[in-house]
C-alpha positions as CSV (number, residue, x, y, z in Angstrom):
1,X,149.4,107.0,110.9
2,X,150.2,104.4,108.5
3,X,149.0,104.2,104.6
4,X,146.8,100.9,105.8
5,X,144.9,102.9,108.2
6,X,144.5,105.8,106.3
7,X,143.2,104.1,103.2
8,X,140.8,101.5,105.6
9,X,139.3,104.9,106.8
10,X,138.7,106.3,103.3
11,X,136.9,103.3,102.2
12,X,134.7,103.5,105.4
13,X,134.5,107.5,105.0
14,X,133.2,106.5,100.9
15,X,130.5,104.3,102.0
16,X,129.2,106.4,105.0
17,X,128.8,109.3,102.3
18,X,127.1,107.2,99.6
19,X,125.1,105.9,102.3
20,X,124.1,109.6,103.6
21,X,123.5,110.4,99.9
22,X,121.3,107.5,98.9
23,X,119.4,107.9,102.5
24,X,118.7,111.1,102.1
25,X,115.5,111.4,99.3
26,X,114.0,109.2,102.6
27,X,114.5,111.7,105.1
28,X,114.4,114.9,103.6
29,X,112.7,114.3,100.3
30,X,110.8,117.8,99.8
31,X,114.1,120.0,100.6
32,X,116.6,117.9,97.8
33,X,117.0,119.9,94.0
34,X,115.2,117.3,91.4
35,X,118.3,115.6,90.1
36,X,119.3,114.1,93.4
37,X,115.3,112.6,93.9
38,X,115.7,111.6,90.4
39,X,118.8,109.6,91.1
40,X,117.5,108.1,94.3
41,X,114.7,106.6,95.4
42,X,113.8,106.7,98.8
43,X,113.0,103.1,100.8
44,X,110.1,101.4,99.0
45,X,107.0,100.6,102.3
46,X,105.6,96.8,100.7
47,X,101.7,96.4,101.1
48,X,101.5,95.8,104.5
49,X,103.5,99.1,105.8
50,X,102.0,101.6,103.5
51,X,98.4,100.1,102.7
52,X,97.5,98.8,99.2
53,X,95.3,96.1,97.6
54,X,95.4,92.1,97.6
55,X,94.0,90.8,94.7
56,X,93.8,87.3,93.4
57,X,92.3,86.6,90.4
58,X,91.6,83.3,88.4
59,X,91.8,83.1,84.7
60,X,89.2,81.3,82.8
61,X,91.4,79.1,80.8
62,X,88.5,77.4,79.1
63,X,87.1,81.0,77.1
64,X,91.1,80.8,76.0
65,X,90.3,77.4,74.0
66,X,87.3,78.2,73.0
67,X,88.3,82.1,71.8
68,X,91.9,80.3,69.8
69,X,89.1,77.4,68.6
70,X,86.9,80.4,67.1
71,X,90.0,81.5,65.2
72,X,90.3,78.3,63.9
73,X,87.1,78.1,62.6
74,X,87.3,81.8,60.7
75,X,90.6,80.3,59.5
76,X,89.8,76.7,58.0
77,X,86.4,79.0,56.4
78,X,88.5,81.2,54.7
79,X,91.4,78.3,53.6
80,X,87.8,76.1,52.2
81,X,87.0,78.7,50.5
82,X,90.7,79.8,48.9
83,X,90.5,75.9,48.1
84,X,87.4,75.7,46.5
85,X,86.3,72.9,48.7
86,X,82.5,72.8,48.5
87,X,80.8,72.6,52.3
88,X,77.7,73.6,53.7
89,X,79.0,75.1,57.1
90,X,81.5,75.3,60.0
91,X,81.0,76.1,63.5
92,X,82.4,75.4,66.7
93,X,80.3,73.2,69.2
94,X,80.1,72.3,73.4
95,X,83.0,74.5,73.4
96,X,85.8,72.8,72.3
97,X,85.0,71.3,69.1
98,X,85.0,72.3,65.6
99,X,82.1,70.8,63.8
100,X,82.3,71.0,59.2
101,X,79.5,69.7,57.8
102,X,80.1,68.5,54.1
103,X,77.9,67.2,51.4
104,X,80.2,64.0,49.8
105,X,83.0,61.8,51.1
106,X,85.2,63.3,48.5
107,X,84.5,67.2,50.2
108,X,85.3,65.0,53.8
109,X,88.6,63.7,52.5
110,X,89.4,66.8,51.5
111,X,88.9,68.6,54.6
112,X,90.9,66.3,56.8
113,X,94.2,66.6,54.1
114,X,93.5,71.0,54.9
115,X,93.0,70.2,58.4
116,X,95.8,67.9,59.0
117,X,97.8,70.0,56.9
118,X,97.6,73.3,58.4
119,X,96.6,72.4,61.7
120,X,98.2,69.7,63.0
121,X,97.3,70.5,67.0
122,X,93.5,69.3,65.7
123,X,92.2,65.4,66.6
124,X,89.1,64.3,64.2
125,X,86.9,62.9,66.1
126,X,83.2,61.6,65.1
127,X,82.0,61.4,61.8
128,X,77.8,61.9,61.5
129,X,75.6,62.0,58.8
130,X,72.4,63.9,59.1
131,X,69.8,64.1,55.9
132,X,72.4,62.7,53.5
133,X,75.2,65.3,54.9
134,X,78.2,64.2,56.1
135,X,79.3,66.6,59.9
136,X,82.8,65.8,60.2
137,X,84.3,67.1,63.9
138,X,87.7,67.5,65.1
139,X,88.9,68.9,68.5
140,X,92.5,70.2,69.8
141,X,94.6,67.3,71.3
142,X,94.9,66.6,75.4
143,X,98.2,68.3,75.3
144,X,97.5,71.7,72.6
145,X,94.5,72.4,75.1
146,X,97.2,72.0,78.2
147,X,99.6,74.1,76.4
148,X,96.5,76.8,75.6
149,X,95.9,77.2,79.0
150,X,99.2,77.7,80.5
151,X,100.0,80.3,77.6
152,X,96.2,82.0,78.7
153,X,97.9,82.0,82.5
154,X,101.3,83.8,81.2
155,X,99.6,86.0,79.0
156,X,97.6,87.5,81.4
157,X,100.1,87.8,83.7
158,X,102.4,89.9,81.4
159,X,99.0,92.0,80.3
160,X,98.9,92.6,83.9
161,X,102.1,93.6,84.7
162,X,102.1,96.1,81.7
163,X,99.1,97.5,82.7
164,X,100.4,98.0,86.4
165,X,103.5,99.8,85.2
166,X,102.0,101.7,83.0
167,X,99.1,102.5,86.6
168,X,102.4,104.0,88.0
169,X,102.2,102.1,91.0
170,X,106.2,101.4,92.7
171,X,107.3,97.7,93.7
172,X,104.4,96.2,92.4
173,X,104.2,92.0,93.6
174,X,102.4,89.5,90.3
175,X,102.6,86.3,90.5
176,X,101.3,83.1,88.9
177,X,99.8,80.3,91.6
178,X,98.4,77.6,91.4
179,X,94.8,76.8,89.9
180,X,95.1,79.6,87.4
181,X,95.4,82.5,89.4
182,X,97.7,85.3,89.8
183,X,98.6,87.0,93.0
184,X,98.8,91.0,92.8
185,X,99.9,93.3,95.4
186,X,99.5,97.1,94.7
187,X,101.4,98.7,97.2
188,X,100.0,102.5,98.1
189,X,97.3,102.8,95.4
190,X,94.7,105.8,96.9
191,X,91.5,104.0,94.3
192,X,91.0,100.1,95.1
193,X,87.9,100.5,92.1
194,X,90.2,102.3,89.4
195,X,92.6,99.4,89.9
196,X,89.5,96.4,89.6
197,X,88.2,98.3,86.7
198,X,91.9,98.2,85.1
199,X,93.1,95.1,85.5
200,X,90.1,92.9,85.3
201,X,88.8,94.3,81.9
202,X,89.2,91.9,79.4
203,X,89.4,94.9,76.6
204,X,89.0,92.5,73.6
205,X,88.4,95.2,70.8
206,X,86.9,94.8,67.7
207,X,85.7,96.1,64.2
208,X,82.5,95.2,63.2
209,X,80.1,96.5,60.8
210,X,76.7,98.0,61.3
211,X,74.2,95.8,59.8
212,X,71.5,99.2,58.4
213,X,69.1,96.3,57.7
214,X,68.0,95.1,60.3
215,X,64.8,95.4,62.5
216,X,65.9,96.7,65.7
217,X,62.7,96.2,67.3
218,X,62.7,92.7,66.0
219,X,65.8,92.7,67.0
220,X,65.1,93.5,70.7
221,X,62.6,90.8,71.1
222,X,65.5,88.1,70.1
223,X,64.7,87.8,66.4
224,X,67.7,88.4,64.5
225,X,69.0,87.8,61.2
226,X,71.7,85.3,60.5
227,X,75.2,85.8,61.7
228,X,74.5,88.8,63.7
229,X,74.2,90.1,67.4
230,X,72.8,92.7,69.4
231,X,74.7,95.4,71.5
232,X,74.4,98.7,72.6
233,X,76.3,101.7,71.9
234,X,77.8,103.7,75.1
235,X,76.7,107.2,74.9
236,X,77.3,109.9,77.9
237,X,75.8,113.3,78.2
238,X,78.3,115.7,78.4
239,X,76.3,118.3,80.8
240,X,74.7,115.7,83.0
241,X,77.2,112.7,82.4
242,X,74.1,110.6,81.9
243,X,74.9,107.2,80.1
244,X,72.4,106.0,77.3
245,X,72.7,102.7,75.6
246,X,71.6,102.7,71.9
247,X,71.0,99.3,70.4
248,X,72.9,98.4,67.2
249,X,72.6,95.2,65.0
250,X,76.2,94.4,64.1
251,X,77.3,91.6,61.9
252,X,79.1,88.6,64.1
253,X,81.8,88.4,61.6
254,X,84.9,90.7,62.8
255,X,86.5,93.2,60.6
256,X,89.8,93.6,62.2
257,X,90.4,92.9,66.1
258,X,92.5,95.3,68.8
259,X,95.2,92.0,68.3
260,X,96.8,94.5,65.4
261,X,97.2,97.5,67.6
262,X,100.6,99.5,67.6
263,X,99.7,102.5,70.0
264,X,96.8,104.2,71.7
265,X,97.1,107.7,72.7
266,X,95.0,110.0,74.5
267,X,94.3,113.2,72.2
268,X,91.7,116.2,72.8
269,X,89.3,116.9,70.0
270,X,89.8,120.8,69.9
271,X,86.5,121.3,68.9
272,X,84.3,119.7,71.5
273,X,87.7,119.9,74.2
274,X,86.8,116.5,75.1
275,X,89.4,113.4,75.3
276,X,89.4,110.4,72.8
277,X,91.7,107.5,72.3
278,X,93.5,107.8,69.3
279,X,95.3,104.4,68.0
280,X,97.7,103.3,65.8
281,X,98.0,100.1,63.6
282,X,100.8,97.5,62.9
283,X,101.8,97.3,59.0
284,X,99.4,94.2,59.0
285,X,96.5,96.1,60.6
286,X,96.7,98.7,58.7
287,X,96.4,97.2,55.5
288,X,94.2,95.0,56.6
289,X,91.9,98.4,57.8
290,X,92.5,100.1,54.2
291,X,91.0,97.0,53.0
292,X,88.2,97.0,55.3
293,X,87.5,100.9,55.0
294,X,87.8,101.0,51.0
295,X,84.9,97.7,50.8
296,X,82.9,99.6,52.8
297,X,82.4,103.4,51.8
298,X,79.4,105.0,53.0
299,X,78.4,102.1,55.7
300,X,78.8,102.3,59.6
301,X,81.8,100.5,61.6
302,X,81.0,99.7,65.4
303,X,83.6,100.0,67.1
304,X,83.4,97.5,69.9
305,X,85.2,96.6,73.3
306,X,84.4,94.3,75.6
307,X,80.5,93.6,73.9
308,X,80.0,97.8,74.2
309,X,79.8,99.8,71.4
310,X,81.8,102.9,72.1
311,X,81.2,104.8,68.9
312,X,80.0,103.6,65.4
313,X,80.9,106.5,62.9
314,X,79.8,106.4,59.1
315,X,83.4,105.4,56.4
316,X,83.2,108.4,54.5
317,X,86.4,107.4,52.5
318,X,88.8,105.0,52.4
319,X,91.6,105.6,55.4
320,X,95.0,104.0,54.3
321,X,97.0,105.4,57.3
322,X,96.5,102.9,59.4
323,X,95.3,105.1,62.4
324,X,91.5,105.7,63.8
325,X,90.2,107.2,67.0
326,X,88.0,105.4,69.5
327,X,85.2,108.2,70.6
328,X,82.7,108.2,73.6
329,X,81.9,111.1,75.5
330,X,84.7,109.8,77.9
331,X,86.5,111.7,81.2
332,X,90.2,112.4,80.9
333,X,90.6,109.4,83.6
334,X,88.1,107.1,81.5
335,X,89.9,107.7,78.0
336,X,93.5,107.3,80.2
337,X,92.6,104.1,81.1
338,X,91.1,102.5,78.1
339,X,94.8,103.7,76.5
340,X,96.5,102.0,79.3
341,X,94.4,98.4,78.6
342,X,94.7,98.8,74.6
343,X,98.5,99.6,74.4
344,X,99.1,96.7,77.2
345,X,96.8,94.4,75.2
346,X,94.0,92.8,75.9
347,X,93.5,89.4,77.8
348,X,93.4,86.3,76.2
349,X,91.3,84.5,78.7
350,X,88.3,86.6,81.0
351,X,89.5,87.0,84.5
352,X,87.6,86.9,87.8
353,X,88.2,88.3,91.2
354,X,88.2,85.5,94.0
355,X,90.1,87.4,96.6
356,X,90.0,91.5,96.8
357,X,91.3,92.7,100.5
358,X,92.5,96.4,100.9
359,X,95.0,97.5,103.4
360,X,94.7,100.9,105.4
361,X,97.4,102.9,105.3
362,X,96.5,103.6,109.4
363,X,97.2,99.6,109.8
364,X,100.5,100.3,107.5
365,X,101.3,102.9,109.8
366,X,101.2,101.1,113.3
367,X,103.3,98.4,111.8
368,X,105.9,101.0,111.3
369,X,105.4,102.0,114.6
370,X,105.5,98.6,116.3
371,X,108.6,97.2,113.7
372,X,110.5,100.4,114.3
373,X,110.2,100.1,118.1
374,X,111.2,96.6,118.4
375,X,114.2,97.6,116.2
376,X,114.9,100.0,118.7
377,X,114.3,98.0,121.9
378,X,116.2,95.1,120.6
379,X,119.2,97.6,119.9
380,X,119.1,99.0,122.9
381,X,118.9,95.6,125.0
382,X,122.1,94.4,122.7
383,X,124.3,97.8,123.4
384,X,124.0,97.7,127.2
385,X,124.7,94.1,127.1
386,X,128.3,95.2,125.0
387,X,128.6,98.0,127.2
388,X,128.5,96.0,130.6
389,X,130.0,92.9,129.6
390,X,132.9,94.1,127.7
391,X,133.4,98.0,128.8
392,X,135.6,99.9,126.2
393,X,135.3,97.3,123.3
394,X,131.3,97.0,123.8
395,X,131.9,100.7,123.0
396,X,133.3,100.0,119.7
397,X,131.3,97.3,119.0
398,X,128.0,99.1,119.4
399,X,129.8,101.8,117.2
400,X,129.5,98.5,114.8
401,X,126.2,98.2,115.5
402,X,125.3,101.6,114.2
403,X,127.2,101.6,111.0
404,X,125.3,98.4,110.5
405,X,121.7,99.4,110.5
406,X,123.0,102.5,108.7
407,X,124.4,100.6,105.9
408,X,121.4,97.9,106.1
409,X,118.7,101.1,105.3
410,X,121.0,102.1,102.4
411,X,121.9,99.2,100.4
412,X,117.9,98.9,100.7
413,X,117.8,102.1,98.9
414,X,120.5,101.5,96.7
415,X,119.2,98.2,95.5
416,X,115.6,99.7,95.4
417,X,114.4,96.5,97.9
418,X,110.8,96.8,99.7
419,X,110.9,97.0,102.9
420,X,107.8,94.9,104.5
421,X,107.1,93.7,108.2
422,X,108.7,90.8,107.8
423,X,111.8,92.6,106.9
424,X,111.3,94.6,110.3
425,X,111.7,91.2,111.6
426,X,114.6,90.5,109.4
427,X,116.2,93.4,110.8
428,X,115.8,92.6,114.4
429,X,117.5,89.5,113.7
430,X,120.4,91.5,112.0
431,X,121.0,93.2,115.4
432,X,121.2,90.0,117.2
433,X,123.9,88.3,114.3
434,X,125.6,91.9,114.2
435,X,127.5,91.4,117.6
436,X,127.8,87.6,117.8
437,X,131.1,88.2,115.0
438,X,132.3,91.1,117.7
439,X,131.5,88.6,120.7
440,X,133.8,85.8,119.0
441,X,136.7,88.5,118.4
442,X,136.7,89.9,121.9
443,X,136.6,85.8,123.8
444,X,139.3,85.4,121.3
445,X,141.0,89.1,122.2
446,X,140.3,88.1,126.1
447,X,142.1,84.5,125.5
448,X,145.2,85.9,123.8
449,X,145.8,88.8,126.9
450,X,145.3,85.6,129.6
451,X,148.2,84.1,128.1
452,X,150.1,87.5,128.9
453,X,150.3,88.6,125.3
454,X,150.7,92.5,124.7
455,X,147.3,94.3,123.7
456,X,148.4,95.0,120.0
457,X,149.3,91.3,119.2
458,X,146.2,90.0,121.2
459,X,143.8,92.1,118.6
460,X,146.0,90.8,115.3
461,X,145.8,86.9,116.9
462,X,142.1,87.9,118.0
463,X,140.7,88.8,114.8
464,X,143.0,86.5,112.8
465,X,141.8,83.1,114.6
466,X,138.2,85.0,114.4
467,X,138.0,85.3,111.1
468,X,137.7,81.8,109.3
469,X,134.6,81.2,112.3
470,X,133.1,84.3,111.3
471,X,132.8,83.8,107.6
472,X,131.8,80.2,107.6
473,X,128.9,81.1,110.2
474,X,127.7,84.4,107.9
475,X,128.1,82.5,104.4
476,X,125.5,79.3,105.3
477,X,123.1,82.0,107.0
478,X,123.8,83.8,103.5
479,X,123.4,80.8,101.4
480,X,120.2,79.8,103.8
481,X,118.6,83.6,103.5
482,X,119.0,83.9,99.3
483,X,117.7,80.2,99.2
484,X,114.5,82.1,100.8
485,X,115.1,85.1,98.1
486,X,114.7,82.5,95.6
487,X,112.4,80.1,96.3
488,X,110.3,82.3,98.8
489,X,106.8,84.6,98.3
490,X,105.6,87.1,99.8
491,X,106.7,87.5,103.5
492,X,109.1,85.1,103.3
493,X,111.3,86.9,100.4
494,X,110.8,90.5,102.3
495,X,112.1,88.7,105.4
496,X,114.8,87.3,103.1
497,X,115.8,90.4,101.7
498,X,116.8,92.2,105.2
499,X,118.5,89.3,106.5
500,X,121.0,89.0,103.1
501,X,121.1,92.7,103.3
502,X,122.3,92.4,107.1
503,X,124.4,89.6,106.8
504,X,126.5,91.7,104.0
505,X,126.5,94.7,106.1
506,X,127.3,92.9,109.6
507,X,130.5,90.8,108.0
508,X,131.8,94.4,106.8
509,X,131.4,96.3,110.1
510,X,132.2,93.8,112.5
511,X,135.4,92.5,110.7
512,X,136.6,95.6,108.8
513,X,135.1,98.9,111.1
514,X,136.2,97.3,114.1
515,X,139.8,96.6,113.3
516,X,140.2,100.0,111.8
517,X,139.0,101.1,115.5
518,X,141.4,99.3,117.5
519,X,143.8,100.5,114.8
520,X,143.5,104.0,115.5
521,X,143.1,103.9,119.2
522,X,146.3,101.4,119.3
523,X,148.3,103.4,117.0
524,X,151.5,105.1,118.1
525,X,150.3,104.2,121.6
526,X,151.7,101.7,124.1
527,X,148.5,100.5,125.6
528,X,149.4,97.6,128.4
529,X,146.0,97.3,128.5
530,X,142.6,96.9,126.8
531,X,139.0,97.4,128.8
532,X,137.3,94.4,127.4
C-alpha cells in the first residue's frame, strides 16, 4: 500500500474519531465522565424542535427622552445653582421640553450661555412671560431625539441579552426589528411567566428618602406636600407569604439611582435564613452613598424599584463601603432574579409585550419525528437509486453518503450550531447535492472505460475532469447558502446553516472518501473491470 493511501486513510480515520467523540455527549450523554460533557456540547434543538417562547416586545422610546430630559433638568438645577444664577424654577413639560422660568432678561441670558454651553444637543424654543416672569423653554434637536431612541433600542437589547445569559437558557435568538422591537426566542425554557417577569421589568432602582413629615392619610386622599410621591412598601409574610403594601411619603428628588451599581449578589441573613440581595457600588456610587448616608443619620432611605418600595431601613451611621442590601421577605427564586435584572442593568426605555407565543415541547417533538423521517426516506430513495443505477460504485457512493450526514451532525456539534426544522430541510437537500458530485465522477468514469481505457486510468481521468465542475457548482451554492447566514433570520439562517455545513462535508466525502475507496479496492489489483 502506498504512503498516499495510507496517510489519505489516516486523515479520514482522524475525522471519523473526532466526529464519534464530539457526537457522543448527543447520544449517550448520562453514561460519559464530566470532563468529556464539559468539552462537548451535544446538538443544540432551536425553538421550534424542543419547545420554547416567542416573544416580541416594543420599547417605548418616548419614556427614554423623557427619562435623559429628566436628567437634564436635575443637571442644569444643580449647574444654576453652582453658578449662582438666580431662577424661580425648572421642570420639564408635554414631555419633551424643558421649561426655566426666570425673573430678569439678564438671569435669561445667562441661562442660554449654561445651556448652550453644556448642552449643546438642546434647541431654545419659546420665550413667555407670565406675571412679570420670564419661562424660557428649550427642547433636544430632531436628530439628539433620533439618536435617543435608537441608543433606548440597543440598550435594551444588550440588557436583554445579559439577562438571558445570565437565565441560563442555550442558543438564545435577540434581535432588533423594525418599529422598536426586539425579537427573542428562548429555546427549552420549562416557566414562560419567570421569563416575562425577567425580561420585561424595567428595574429602574433608586434611593430616595422617607419624608417622616408627612400626612399619610392626607397623603392617600392625593394631598401631598411639594416635591414628593406616594408609594407603597412590599412586605411578605413569611408563614403565609401574604403580601401587604404600606404607604410611604418619599421625597421625588433621588438620592443615588441603581445606574452606579457594581454587583448584586444573593446572600442569606443567618439570622432570619432568609435570602436578600446584597449590592455593590462603583467608586462614584459609593462616594456618592457615603455622602448621602453621612447627611442623613438617623432618617429612613426607601429603597425603591420599579415605583415599589422593597425595604426602607433607618441610617443608623454613616456607611462609606460602598455596599447595602436590598431586603423584602423575598423567595430564593424572587431575590435570584432581582440579582439577575440589577447586575444586567436596568432598561432605559419601559418595554411592552406585543407578541408572546409558547411552543410545546410535544409539537417540538413531532417535528423531530417528521424532519428525521424525511431524512431517512430521502436517504433511502437516493441509495437504491446509486445501488441500481451504478452497482458497485453506488456502493461506494452511498458509503459517501453516510460519512456525509455523519460529518454534517458533527461539525453541528463542533461549531455549537442550532439545529431547527428548517435545517431538517437543509439537510434533506444535502442528501440530494451529496451524490450529484459522485454522479458527475462515475458519467465521467463510464466515458473514459467507452473509449477502452483501463479501470485505473479511467478513475484518475474521471475524478481529474470532475473536479474543476464539482467545485465551481459547490462554491456558488456555498457563496449563495452563507449569503443566507448573513443576511437571513430566523428560519432562513437555520436552513442556512445545514446547507453550508453539508456543502463542506459533501465536497470532502465525495471527492476525497471516494477516491481513497477506489484506491484501495484498485490497489495491487489488475481489475479489467469496474461495476459502475
Amino acid at each position: 500500500m502506498s504512503n498516499s493511501i495510507k496517510l489519505r486513510g489516516l486523515l479520514v480515520l482522524f475525522c471519523l474519531i473526532i466526529s464519534v467523540v464530539s457526537l457522543a455527549p448527543t447520544f449517550m450523554k448520562d453514561s460519559l465522565p464530566n470532563w468529556w460533557q464539559e468539552a462537548f456540547d451535544p446538538i443544540h434543538l432551536g425553538l421550534d424542535l424542543q419547545g420554547g417562547m416567542h416573544l416580541v416586545l416594543g420599547v417605548e422610546v418616548d419614556k427614554a427622552v423623557e427619562s435623559r430630559l429628566d436628567s437634564v433638568v436635575d443637571q442644569t438645577e444643580s449647574l444654576l445653582r453652582d453658578e449662582d444664577v438666580i431662577f424661580k424654577r425648572i421642570e420639564r413639560l408635554d414631555g419633551d421640553r424643558m421649561a426655566i422660568t426666570v425673573y430678569d432678561a439678564d438671569a435669561g441670558a445667562e441661562v442660554d450661555a449654561l445651556i448652550q454651553e453644556k448642552f449643546s444637543s438642546l434647541e431654545a424654543m419659546t420665550l413667555s412671560t407670565d406675571g412679570g416672569y420670564i419661562q424660557k423653554n428649550y427642547r433636544f434637536s430632531d436628530s439628539e431625539i433620533s439618536n435617543i431612541k435608537d441608543y433606548a433600542v440597543r440598550q435594551a437589547l444588550e440588557t436583554m441579552r445579559n439577562r438571558v445569559d445570565q437565565f441560563g437558557v442555550s442558543e438564545p435568538v435577540l434581535q432588533r426589528q423594525s418599529d422598536n422591537r426586539i425579537l427573542i426566542q428562548l429555546p427549552g425554557v420549562k416557566d414562560p411567566q419567570r421569563a416575562i417577569d425577567l425580561l420585561g421589568k424595567t428595574a429602574r432602582l433608586e434611593f430616595n428618602m422617607v419624608d417622616e413629615s408627612a400626612d399619610l392619610e392626607q397623603a392617600i386622599n392625593g394631598v401631598l406636600p411639594a416635591g414628593t410621591k406616594l408609594l407603597y412598601e412590599r412586605r411578605v409574610d413569611p408563614r403565609t407569604n401574604a403580601v401587604t403594601e404600606i404607604p410611604l411619603v418619599v421625597f421625588e428628588k433621588t438620592a443615588l439611582t441603581g445606574d452606579l451599581l457594581a454587583d448584586a449578589q444573593v446572600r442569606i441573613d443567618t439570622r432570619f435564613n432568609e435570602p436578600y440581595v446584597a449590592i455593590d457600588f462603583n467608586a462614584v456610587g459609593a462616594q456618592r452613598f457615603d455622602q448621602v448616608t453621612a447627611a442623613n443619620v438617623g432618617k429612613r432611605m426607601a429603597i425603591v424599584l420599579d415605583d415599589t418600595i422593597y425595604s426602607a431601613p433607618n441610617i443608623r451611621e454613616r456607611i462609606s463601603g460602598g455596599s447595602a442590601q436590598i431586603s423584602g421577605s423575598f423567595t430564593e427564586q424572587e431575590a435570584t432574579d432581582l440579582a439577575i435584572i440589577l447586575r444586567a442593568g436596568s432598561l432605559p426605555a419601559p418595554v411592552k409585550i406585543l407578541e408572546d407565543r409558547t411552543v410545546g415541547p410535544s409539537l417540538g417533538h413531532d417535528s423531530i419525528s417528521r424532519g428525521m423521517n424525511s431524512v431517512l426516506i430521502g436517504a433511502v430513495l437516493v441509495v437504491l437509486m446509486m445501488l441500481v443505477y451504478y452497482r458497485g460504485a453506488g456502493l461506494v457512493a452511498n458509503v459517501a453518503l453516510m460519512l456525509n450526514l455523519f460529518f454534517i451532525m458533527a461539525m453541528l456539534s463542533m461549531f455549537k450550531a442550532t439545529l431547527t426544522l428548517p435545517g431538517l430541510a437543509g439537510i434533506v437537500l444535502t442528501v440530494g447535492m451529496a451524490v450529484d458530485a459522485n454522479v458527475l465522477i462515475f458519467e465521467r468514469v463510464r466515458e473514459e472505460l467507452r473509449h477502452g481505457k483501463s479501470a485505473r486510468v479511467a478513475i484518475d481521468s474521471g475524478f481529474a475532469k470532475a473536479f474543476v465542475t464539482i467545485i465551481d457548482a459547490n462554491i456558488t451554492t456555498l457563496i449563495a447558502a452563507l449569503v443566507l447566514f448573513q443576511f437571513g433570520t430566523g428560519p432562513v439562517k437555520g436552513f442556512a446553516v445545514t446547507l453550508t455545513v453539508g456543502i463542506l462535508a459533501s465536497m470532502f466525502t465525495a471527492i476525497f472518501v471516494s477516491r481513497l475507496i477506489f484506491d484501495l479496492f484498485l490497489d495491487g489489483r489488475q481489475v479489467k473491470k469496474l461495476s459502475i
